[in-house]
LOBABA-931114 format. One line per 2 residues: number of its first residue (from 0); their letters; for each residue x, y, z of N, C-alpha, C. Coordinates in steps of 0.05 Angstrom, whole numbers, plus 32768, in hexadecimal, padded with zeros to 4 digits. Example, Ala and Ser with C-alpha at 12.3 -4.5 7.8 and 13.67 -1.06 7.14 Angstrom:
<sites>
0) AS) 8108,7F8E,809C,80F6,7FA6,809C,8108,7FBE,809C | 8101,7FD3,808E,8111,7FEB,808F,8102,8001,809D
</sites>
This chain:
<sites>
0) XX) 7C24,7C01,80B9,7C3B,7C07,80CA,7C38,7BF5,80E3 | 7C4E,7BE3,80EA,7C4F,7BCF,8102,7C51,7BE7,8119
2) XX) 7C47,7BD4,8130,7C48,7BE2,8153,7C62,7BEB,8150 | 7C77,7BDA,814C,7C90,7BE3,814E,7C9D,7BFC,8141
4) XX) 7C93,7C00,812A,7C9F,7C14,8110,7C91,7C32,8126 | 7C74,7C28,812D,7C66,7C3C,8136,7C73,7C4C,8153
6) XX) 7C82,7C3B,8165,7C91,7C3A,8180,7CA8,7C4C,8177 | 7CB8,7C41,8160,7CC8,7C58,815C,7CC9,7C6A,814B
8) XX) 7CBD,7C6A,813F,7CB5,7C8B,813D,7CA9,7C9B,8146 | 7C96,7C8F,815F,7C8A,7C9C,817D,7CAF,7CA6,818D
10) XX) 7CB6,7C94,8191,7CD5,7CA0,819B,7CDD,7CAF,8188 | 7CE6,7CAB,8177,7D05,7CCB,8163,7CED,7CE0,8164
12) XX) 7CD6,7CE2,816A,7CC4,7CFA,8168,7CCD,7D08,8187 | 7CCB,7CF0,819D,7CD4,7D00,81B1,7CE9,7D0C,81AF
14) XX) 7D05,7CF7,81AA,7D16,7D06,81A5,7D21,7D1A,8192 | 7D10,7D23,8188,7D10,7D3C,8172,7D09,7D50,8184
16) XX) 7CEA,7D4D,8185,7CE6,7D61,819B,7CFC,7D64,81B1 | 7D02,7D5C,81B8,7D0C,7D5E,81D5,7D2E,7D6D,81D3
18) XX) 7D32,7D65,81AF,7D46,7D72,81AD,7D4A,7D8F,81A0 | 7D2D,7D96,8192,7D29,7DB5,8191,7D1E,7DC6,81A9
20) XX) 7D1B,7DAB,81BE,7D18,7DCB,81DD,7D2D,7DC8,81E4 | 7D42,7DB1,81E2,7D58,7DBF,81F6,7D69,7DCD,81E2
22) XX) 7D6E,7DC8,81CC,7D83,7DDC,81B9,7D82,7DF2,81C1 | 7D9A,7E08,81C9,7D97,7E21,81CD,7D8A,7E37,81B8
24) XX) 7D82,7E47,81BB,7D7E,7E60,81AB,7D93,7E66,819B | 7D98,7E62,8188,7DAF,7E6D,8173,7DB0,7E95,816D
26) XX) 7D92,7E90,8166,7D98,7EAF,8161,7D9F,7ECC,8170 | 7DA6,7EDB,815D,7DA7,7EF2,8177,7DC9,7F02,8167
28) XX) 7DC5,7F1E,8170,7DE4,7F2A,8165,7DF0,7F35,817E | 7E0B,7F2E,8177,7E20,7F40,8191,7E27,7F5F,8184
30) XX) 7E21,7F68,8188,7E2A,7F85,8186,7E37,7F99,819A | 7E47,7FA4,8193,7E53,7FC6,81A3,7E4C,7FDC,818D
32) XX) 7E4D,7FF2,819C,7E52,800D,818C,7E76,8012,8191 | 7E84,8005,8176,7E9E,800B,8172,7EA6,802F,816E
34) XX) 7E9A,8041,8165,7EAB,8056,8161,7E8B,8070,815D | 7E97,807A,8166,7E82,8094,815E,7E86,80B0,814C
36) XX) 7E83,80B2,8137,7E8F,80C9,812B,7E80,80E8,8133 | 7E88,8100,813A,7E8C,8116,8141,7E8B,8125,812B
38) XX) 7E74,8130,810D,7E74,8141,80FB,7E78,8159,80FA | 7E84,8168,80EC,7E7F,8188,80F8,7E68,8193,80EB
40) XX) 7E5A,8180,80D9,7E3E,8180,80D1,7E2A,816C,80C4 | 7E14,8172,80C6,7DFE,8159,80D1,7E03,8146,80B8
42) XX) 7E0B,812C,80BC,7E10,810F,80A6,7DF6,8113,809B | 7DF7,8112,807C,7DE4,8109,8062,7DE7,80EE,805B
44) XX) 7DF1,80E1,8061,7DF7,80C8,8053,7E1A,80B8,8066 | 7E16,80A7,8052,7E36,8099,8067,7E33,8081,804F
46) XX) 7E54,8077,804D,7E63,8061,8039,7E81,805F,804B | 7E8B,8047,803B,7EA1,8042,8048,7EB3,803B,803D
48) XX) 7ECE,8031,803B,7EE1,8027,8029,7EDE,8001,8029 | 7ED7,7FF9,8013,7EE0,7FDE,8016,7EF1,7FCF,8034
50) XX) 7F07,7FD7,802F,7F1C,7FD1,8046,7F11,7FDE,8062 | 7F00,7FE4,8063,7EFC,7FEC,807E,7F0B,800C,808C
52) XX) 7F1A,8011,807A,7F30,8026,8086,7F2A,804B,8084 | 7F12,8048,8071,7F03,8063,8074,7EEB,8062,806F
54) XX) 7EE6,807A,807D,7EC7,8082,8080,7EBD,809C,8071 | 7EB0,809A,8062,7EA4,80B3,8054,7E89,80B8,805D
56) XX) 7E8C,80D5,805E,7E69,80E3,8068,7E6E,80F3,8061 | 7E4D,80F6,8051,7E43,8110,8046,7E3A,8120,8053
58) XX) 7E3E,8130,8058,7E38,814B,8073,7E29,8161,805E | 7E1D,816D,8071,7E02,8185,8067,7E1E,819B,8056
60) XX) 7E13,81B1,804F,7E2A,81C2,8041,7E3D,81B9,8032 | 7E3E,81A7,8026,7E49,8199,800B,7E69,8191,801A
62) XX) 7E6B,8184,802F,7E80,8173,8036,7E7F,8155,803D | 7E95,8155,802E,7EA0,8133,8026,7EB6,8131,8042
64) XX) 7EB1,811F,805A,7EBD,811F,8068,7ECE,8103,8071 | 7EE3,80FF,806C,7EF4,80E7,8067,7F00,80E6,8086
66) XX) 7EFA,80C8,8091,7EFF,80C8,80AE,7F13,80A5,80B0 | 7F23,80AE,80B6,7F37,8092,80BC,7F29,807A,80C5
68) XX) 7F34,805C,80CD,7F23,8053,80DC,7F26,8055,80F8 | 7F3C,8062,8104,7F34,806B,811D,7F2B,8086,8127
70) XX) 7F16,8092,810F,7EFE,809F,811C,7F0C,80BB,8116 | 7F20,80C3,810A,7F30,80DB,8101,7F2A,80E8,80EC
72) XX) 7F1D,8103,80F0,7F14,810F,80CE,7F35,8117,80CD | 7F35,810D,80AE,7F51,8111,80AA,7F4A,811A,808A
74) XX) 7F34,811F,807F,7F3C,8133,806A,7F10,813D,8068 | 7F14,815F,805F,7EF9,816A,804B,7EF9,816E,8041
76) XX) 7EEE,8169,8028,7EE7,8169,8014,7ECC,817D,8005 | 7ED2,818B,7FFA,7EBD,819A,7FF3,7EAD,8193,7FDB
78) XX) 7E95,818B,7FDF,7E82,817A,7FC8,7E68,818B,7FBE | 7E5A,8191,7FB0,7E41,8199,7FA6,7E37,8190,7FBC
80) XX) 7E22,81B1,7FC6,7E13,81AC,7FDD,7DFA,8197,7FD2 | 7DF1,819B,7FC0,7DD8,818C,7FB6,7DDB,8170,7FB3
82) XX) 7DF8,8169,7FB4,7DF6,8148,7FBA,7DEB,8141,7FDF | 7DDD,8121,7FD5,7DC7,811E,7FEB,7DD2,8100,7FF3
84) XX) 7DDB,80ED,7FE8,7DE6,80D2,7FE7,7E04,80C5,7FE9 | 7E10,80B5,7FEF,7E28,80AF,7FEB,7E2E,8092,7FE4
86) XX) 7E41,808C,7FD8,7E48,8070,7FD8,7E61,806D,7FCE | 7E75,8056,7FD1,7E90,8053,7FCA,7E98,8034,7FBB
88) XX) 7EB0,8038,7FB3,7EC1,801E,7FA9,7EDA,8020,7FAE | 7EE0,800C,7FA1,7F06,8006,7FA1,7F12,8001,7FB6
90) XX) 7F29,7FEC,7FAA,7F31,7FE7,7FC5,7F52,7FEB,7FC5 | 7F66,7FF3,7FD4,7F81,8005,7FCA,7F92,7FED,7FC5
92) XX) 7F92,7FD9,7FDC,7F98,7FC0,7FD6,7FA1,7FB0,7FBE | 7F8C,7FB7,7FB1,7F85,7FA5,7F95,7F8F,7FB4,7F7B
94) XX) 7F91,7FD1,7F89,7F99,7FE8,7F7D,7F81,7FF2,7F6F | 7F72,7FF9,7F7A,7F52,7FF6,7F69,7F52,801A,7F78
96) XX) 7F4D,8031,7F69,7F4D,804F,7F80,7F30,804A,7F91 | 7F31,804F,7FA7,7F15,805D,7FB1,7F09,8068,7FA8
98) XX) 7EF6,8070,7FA3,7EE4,8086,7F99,7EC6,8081,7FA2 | 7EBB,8096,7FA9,7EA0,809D,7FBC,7E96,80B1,7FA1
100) XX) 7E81,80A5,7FA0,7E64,80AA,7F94,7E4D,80BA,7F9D | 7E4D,80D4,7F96,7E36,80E8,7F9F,7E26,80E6,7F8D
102) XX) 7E0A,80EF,7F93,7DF5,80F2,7F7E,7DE0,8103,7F90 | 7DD2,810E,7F81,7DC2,8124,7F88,7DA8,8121,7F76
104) XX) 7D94,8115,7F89,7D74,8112,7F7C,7D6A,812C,7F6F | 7D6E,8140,7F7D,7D64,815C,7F76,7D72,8162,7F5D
106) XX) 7D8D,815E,7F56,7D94,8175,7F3E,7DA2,8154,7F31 | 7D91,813B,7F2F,7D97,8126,7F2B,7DB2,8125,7F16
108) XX) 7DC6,8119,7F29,7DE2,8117,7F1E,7DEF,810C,7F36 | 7E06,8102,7F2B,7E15,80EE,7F3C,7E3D,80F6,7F31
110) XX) 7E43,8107,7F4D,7E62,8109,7F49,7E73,80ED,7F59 | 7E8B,80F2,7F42,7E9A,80E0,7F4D,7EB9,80E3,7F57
112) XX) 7EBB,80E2,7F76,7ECF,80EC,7F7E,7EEB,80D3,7F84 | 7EFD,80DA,7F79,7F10,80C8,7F73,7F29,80CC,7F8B
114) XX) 7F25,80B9,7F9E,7F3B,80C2,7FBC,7F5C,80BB,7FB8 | 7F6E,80CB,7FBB,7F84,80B3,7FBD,7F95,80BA,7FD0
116) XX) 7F99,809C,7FEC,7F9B,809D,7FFA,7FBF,8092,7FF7 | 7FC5,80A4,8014,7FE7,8098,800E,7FEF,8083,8026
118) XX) 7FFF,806A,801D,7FFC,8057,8038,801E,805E,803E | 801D,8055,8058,8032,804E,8062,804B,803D,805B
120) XX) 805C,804D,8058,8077,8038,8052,808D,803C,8061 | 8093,8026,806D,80AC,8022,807F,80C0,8028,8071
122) XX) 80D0,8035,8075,80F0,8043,805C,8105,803C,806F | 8105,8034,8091,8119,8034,809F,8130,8022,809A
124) XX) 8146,8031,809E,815B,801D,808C,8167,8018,8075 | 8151,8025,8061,8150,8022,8043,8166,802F,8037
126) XX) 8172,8025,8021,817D,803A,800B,8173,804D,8007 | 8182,806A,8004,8171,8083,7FF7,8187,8092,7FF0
128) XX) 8181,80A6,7FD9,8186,80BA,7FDA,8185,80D5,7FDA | 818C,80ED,7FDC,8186,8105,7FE2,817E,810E,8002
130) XX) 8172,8114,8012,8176,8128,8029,8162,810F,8038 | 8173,810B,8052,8164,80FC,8066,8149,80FD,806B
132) XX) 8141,8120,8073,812D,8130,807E,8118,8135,805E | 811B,8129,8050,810C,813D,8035,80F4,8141,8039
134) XX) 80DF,8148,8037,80CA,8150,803C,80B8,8134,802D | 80C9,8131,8010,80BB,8123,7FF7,80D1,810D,7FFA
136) XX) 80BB,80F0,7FFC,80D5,80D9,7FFD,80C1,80CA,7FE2 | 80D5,80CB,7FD2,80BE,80B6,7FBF,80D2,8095,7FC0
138) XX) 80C5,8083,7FC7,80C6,806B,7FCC,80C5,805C,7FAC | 80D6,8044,7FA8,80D1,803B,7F90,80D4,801D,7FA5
140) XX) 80C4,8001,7F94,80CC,7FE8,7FA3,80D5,7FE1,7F7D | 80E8,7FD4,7F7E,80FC,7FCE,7F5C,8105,7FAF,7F6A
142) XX) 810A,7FA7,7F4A,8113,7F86,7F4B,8129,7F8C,7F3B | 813A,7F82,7F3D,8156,7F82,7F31,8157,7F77,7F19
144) XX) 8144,7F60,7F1A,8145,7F57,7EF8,812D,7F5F,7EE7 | 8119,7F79,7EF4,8103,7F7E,7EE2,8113,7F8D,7ED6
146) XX) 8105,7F8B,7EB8,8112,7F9D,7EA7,810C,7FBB,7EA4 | 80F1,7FBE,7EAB,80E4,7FDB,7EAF,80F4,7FED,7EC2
148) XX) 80FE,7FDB,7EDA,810F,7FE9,7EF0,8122,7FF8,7EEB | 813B,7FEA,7EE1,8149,7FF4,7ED3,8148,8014,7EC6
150) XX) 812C,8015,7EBA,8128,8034,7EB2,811E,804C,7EC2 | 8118,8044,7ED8,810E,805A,7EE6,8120,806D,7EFD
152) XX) 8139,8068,7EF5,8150,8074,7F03,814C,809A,7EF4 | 8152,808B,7EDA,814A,80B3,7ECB,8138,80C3,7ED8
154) XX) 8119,80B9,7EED,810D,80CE,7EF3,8113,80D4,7F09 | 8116,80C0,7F21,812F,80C1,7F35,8138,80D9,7F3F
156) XX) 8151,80DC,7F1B,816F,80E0,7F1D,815E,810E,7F18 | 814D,810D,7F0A,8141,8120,7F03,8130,812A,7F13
158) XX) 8125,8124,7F2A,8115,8123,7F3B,812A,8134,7F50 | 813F,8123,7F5E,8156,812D,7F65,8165,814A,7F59
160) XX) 816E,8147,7F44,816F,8165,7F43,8160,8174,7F41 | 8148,8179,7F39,8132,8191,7F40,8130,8195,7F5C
162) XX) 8130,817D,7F71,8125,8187,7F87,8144,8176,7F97 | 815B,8187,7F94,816D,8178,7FA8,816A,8178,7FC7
164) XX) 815D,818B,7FCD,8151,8193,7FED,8137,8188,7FF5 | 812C,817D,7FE0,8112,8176,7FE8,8105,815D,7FEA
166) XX) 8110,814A,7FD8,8110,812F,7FCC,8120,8121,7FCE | 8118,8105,7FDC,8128,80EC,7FE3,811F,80D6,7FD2
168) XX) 8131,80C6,7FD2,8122,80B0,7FC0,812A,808E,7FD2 | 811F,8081,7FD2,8124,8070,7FE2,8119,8051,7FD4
170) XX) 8137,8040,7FD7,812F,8029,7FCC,812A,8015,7FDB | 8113,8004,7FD4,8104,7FED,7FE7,8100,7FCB,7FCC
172) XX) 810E,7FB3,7FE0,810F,7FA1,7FCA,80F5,7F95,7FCD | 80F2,7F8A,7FA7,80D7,7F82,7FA0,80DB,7F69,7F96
174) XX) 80EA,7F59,7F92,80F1,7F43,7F8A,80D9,7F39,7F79 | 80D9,7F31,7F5E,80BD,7F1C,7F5B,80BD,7F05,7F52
176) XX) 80B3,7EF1,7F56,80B8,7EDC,7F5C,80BC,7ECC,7F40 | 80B5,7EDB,7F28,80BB,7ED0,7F0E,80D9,7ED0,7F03
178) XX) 80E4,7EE9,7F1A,80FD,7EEE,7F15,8119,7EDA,7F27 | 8121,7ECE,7F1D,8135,7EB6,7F26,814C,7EC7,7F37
180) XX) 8158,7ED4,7F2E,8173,7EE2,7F3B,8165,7EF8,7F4A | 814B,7F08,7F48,814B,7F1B,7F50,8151,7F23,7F6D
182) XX) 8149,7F04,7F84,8147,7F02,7F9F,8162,7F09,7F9C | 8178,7EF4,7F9A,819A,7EF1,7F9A,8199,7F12,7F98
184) XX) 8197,7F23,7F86,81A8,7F3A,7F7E,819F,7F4B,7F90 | 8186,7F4A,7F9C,817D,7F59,7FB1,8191,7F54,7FCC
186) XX) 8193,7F3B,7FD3,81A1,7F32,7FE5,81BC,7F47,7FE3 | 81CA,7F44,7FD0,81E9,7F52,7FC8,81E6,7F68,7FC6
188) XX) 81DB,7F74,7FB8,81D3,7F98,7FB9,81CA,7FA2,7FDB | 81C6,7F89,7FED,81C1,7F8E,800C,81D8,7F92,8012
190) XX) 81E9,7F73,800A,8207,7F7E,8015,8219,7F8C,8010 | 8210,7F9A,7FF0,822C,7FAE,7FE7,821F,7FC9,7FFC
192) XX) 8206,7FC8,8007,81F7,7FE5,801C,8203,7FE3,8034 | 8208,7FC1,803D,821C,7FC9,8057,823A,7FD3,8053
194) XX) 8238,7FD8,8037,8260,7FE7,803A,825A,8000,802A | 8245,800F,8033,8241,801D,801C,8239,8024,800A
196) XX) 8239,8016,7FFE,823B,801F,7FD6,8224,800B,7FCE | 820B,8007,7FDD,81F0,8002,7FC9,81E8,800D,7FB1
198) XX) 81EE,8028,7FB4,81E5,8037,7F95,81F7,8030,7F85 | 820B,802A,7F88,8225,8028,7F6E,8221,8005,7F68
200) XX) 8217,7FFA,7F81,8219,7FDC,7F76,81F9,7FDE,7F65 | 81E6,7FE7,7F66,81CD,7FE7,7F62,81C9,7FED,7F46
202) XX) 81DC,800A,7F40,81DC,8009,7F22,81F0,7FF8,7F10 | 8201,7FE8,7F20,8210,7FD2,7F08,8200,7FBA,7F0F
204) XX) 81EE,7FB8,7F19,81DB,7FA2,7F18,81C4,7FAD,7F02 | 81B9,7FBA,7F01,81AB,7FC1,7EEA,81B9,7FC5,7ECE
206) XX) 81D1,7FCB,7ED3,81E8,7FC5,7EB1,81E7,7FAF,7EB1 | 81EC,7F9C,7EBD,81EC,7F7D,7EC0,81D0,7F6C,7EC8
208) XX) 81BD,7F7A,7EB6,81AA,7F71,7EC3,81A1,7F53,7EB4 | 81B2,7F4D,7E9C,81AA,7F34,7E8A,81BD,7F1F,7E8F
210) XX) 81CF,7F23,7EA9,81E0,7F12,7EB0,81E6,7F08,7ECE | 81D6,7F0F,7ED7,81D1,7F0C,7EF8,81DC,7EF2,7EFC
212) XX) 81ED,7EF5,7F0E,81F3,7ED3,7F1A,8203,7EDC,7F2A | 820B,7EC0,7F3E,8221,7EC4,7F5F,8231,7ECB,7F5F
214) XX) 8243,7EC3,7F39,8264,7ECA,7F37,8256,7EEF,7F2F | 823E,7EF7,7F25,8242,7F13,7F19,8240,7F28,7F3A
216) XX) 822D,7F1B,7F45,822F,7F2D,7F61,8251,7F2E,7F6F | 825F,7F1A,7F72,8278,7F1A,7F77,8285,7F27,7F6F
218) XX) 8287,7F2B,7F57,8296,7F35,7F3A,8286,7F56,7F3E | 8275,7F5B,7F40,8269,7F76,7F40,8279,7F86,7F5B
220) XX) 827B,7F74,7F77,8284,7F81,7F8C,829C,7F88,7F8E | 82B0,7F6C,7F7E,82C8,7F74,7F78,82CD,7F90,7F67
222) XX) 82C2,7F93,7F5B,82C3,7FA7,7F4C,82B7,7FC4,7F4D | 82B0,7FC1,7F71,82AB,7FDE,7F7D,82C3,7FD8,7F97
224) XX) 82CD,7FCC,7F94,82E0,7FC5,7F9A,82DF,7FC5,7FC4 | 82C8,7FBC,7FC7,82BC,7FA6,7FE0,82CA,7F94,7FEE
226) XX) 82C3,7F90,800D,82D0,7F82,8018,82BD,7F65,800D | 82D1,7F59,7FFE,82C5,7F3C,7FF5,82BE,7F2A,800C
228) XX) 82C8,7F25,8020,82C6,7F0C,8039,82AA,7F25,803B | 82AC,7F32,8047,8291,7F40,8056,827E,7F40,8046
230) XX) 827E,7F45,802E,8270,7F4A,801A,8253,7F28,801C | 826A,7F17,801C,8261,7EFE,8013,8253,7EEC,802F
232) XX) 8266,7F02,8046,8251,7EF1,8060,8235,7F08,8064 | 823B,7F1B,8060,8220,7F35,805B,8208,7F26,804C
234) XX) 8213,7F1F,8034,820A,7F0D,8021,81F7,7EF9,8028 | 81FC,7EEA,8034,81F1,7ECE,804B,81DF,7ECD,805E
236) XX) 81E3,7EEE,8069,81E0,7EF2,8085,81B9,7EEE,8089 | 81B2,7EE8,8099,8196,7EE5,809F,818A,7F02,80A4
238) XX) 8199,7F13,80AB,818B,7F2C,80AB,8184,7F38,8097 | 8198,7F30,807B,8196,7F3E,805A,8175,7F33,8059
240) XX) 8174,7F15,8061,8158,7F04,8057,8142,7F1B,8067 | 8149,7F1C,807A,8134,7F30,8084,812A,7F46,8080
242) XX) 8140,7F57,8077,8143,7F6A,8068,812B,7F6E,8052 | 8138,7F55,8045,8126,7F51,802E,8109,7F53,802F
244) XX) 8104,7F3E,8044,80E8,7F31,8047,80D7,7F47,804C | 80E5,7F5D,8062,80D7,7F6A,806B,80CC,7F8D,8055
246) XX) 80E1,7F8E,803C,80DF,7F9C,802C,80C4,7F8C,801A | 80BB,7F74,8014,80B0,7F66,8009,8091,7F69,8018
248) XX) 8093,7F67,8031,8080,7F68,803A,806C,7F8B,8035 | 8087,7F9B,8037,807D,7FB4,803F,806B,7FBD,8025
250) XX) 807B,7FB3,800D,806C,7FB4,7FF7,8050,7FAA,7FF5 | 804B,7F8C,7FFC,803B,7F7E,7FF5,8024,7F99,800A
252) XX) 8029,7F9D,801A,8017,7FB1,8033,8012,7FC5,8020 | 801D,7FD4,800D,801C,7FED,8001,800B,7FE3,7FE7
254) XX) 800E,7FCF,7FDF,7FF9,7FC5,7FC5,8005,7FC3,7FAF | 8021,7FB5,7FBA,8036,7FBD,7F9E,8035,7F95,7F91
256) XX) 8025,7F98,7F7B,8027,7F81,7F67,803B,7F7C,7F53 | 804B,7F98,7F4D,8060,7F91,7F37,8073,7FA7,7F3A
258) XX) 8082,7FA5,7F2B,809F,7FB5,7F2C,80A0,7FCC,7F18 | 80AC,7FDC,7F0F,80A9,7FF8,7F2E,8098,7FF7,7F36
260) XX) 8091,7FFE,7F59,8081,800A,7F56,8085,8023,7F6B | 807C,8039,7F6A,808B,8055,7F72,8071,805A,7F83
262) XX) 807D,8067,7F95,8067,807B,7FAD,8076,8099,7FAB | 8064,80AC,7FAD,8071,80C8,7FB7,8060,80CF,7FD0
264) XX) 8072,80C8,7FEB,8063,80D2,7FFE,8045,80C0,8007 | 804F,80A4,7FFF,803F,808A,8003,8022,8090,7FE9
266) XX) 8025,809C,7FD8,800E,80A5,7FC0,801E,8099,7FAE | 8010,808A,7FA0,801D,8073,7F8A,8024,808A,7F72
268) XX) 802F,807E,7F5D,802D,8093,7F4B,8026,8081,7F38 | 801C,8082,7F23,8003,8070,7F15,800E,8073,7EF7
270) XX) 8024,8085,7EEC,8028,8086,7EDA,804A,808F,7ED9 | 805D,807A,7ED5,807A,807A,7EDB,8083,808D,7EBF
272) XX) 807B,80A4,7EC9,8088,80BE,7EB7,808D,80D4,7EC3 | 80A4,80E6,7EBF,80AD,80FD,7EC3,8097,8110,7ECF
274) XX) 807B,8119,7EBB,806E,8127,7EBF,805A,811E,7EDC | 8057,8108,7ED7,8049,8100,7EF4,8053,8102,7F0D
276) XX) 8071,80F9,7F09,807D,80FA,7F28,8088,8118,7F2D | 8088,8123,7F1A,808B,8145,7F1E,806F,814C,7F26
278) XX) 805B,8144,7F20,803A,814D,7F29,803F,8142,7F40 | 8041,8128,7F4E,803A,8124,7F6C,8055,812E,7F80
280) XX) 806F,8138,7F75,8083,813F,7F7F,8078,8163,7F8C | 8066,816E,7F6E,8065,8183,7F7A,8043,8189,7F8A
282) XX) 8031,8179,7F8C,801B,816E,7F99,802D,8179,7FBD | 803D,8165,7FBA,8043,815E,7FDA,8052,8173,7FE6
284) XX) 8061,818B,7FD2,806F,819E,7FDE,8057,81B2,7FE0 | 8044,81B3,7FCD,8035,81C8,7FCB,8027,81CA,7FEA
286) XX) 802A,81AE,7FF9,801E,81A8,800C,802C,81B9,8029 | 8047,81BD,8028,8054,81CA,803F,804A,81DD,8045
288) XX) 8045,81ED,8063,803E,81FD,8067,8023,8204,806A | 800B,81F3,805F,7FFB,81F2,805E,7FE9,81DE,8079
290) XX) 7FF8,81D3,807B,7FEE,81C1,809A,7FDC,81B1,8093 | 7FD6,81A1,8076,7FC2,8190,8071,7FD7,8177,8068
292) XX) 7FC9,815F,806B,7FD2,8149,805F,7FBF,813A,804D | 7FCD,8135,8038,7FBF,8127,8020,7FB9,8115,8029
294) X) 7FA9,8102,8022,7FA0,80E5,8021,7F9C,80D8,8016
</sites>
């Protein structure tokens, strides 16, 4: 090795050194204590929801205590005192259920508690039918050219008369993107709502559901017999688009991937039949009076 080779690498040594003392300290964590939970008995364990949005603790005396994420017991649950552990999955999002995992070393076994939580849906504005105030609003988001849509008016229409005082039903657009006309007919079924008669245009759009086009929406309004000029600037209007977007969005928030898809009381219903939406229809009345809320 020459004087020279030797000179600098006597230098980049200094400057190495000299640049691991001045580099700052990287490590280290920032922390707060965000929230404190308040048991009405002593935590066994603790899990959480994927999403961040609940908290489960196993409390002494066999309760399952479900706490919002802003720190709210909002449901108890009564579990086998001899469970000692907890743990969870799913995510609602994805449409995957929650469910929290007990197990108990002592009488070794592991229950599995299956949550179902109801989200929020904006309905303001919306089409509906039956009683403003109903106690039971079951929400559907429908595409005009799915074909499945089309069929779910029968439980609806049957839903409604069993519970004419009790049950609302409320339509929210789902447009999907495989479907070519479906945006357009959403648009028009907006504007036959500003004169009215969304339900009457809604079901000759589903009679017409293999023919959708500009002259059939025209031709449909004419034939509820619509102010055509208004119809067609309604039609246009940037607020219908909004309308839209914002029914689109509300869905996409609720975890809605395909068409129908139905809430009773923001609780999905998981199986588009009579018997089910009569089970969560009467779930949620069974609930009056009682001063609890499902989750």
């Amino acid at each position: 090795m020459t004087v020279t080779t030797l000179r600098l690498f006597a230098l980049f040594s200094l400057l190495f050194a000299a640049m691991i003392v001045a580099a700052p300290c990287q490590a280290g964590v920032d922390w707060e204590i965000s929230n404190t939970l308040k048991t009405p008995a002593a935590p066994l364990d603790i899990a959480a929801s994927l999403d961040g949005k609940w908290t489960f603790v196993l409390a002494e005396g066999g309760k399952l205590l479900v706490y919002s994420e802003k720190g709210v017991l909002e449901e108890t649950i009564a579990v086998d005192p001899a469970m000692d552990s907890i743990a969870s999955s799913g995510l609602q999002a994805a449409n995957l259920p929650d469910r929290v995992y007990l197990s108990s070393g002592k009488n070794k076994s592991v229950q599995t508690v299956t949550l179902d939580f109801s989200v929020p849906i904006n309905i303001q504005g919306a089409p509906f039918l039956g009683p403003d105030n109903a106690p039971v609003v079951v929400v559907v988001f429908s595409d005009f050219e799915c074909p499945y849509c089309g069929t779910v008016g029968a439980l609806f229409e049957e839903a409604l008369a069993k519970h004419p005082k009790e049950v609302k039903v409320v339509f929210k657009h789902f447009p999907l993107t495989m479907h070519k006309q479906a945006q357009p007919a959403a648009l028009a079924s907006l504007a036959a709502h500003r004169q009215g008669k969304f339900w009457a245009y809604h079901d000759l759009l589903f009679e017409n559901q293999k023919s959708l086009s500009e002259a059939k929406y025209t031709e449909l309004a004419k034939k509820l017999g619509l102010d055509l000029d208004k119809f067609s600037k309604d039609y246009k209007t940037q607020l219908n688009q909004q309308t839209l977007q914002r029914d689109m969005v509300d869905g996409q928030m609720a975890g809605v991937r395909g068409t129908p898809a139905i809430f009773v009381n923001g609780r999905r219903l998981k199986e588009r039949n009579s018997k089910d939406l009569q089970q969560l229809i009467n779930q949620e009345l069974g609930k009056r009076g009682k001063g609890g809320v499902h989750r």
